[in-house]
Steps between C-alpha positions, in 0.01 A plus 500: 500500500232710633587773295444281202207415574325835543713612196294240317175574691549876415537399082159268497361812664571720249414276245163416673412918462654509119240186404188659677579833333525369190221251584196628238201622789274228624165494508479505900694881518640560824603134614833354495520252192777344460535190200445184591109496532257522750444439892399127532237617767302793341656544147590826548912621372793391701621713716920434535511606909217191555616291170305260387215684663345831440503597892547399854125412543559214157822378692341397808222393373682220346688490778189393670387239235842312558448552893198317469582244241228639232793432265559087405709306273270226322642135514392203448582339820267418747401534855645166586844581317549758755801499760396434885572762724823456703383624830308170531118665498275321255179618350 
């Protein structure tokens, strides 16, 4: 099975170089673009070793923003609807 699997790893590969070669040049020369847009942090290309990001640096950032709960799902529940803690401390 693992053979498989880096047989099909090794084909997206190669089809991953055939599309950027082909790719017409971007306007940002020199970066890795790749289709599929932009970083969600700074805009800048994709880059397909830090996809959906554009580096390392754009990855933990939002990384970060998750860590800290920057990042919230609106509802329209409130305070009161929420579910006491089970370890019995109120606040």
């Amino acid at each position: 099975m693992s053979a498989k699997i880096e047989d099909l790893a090794h084909r997206r590969a190669e089809r991953e170089q055939r599309s950027q070669k082909e790719a017409p040049a971007s306007r940002d020369a020199g970066t890795a673009a790749t289709k599929g847009g932009r970083c969600p942090i700074c805009g800048r290309p994709r880059d397909p070793a830090h996809r959906p990001f554009c580096s390392k640096r754009c990855a933990e950032i939002d990384l970060g923003r998750w860590l800290k709960e920057s990042y919230r799902v609106q509802t329209e529940e409130s305070p009161e609807d929420e579910v006491p803690r089970k370890d019995g401390d109120e606040e």
